[in-house]
C-alpha positions in Angstrom: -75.9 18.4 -116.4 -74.2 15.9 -113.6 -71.0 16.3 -112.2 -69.1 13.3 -110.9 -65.5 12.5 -109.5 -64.5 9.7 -111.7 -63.4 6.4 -110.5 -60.4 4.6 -111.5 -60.3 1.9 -108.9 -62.8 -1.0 -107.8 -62.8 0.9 -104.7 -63.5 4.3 -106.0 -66.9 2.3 -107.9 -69.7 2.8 -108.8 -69.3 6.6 -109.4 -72.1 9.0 -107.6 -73.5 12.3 -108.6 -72.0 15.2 -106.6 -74.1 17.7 -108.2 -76.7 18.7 -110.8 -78.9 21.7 -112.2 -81.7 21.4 -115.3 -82.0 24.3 -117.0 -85.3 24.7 -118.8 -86.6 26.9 -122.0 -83.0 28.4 -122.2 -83.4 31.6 -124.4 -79.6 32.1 -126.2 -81.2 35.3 -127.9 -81.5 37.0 -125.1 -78.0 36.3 -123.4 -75.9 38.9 -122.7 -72.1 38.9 -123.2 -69.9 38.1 -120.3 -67.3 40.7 -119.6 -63.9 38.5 -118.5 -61.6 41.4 -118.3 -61.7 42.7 -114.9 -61.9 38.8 -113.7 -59.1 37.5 -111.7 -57.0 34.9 -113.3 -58.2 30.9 -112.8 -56.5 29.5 -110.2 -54.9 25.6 -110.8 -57.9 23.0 -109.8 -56.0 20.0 -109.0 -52.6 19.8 -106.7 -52.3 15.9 -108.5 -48.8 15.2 -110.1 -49.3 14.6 -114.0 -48.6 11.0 -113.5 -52.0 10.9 -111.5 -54.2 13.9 -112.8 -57.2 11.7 -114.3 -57.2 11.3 -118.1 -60.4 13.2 -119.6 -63.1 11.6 -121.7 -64.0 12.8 -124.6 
């Protein structure tokens, strides 16, 4: 998994890889469950205006 900021002007391109992580022989059996409960509320990520929060790809 990459993470990247994406680019919506000629000079915001080419995009470039902030980030990464592999993660190898991944066992889902043996995850354990993820208590949220206790955790403190997300805080907002972006301080864009809707106008220019960047659409998301899907």
């Amino acid at each position: 998994m990459v993470w990247t900021i994406q680019g919506n002007t000629e000079e915001e391109l080419p995009e470039v890889a902030l980030g990464g992580v592999r993660i190898n022989a991944l066992d889902l059996l043996a995850a354990k469950p993820l208590d949220l409960s206790a955790a403190p509320a997300p805080r907002p990520t972006s301080s864009l205006p809707d106008a220019q929060t960047p659409s998301r790809r899907r």
